[in-house]
C-alpha positions in Angstrom: 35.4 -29.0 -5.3 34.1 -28.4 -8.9 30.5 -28.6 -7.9 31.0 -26.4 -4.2 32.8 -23.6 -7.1 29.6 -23.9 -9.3 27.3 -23.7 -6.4 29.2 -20.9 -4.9 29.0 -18.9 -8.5 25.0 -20.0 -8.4 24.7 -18.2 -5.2 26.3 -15.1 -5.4 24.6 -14.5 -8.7 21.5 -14.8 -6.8 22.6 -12.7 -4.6 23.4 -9.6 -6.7 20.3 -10.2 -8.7 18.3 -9.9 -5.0 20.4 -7.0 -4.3 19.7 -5.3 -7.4 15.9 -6.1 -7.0 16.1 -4.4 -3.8 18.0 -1.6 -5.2 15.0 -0.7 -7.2 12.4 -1.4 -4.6 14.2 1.0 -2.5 14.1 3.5 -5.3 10.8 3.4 -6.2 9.2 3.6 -2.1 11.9 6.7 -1.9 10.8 8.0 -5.1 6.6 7.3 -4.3 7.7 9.2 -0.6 8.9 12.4 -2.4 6.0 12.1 -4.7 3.5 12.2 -1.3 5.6 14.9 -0.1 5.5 17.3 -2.8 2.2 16.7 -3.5 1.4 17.4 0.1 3.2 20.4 0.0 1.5 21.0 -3.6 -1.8 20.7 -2.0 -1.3 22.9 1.3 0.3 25.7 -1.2 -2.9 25.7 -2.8 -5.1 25.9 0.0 -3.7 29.1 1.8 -3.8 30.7 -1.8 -7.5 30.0 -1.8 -7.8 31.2 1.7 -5.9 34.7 0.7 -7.9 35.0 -2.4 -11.3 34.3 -0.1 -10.0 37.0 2.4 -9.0 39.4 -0.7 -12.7 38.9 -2.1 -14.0 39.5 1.3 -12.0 43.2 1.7 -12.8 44.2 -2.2 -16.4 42.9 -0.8 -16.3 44.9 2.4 -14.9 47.7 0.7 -17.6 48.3 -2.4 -20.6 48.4 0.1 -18.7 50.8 2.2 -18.9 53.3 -0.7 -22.3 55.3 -0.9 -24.0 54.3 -3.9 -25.6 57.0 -6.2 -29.2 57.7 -6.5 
């Protein structure tokens, strides 16, 4: 009975340590996942600001050699 009590004790020690292990597994794939997002996010915010400030370039552009230039 001793030794079934010892081995019992062995066991669910490993099993909290396992758990705990894949606690933090858990954590960090969650953590790397909200990372990728946000820097996907990060990286689409950036591209339609460079797409408004190519458009706004374009109209300031447009709008100087509209303007009769003096001779």
């Amino acid at each position: 009975m001793e030794q079934q009590a010892q081995l019992k004790d062995a066991l669910n020690e490993a099993l909290a340590a396992e758990v705990q292990r894949l606690k933090l597994t858990a954590a960090e794939v969650n953590g790397e996942a909200q990372l990728s997002s946000c820097m996907a996010q990060q990286l689409s915010i950036n591209h339609q600001m460079f797409q408004m400030q190519h458009q706004q370039q374009n109209q300031d552009a447009g709008a100087a050699s509209a303007w009769p230039t003096a001779t």
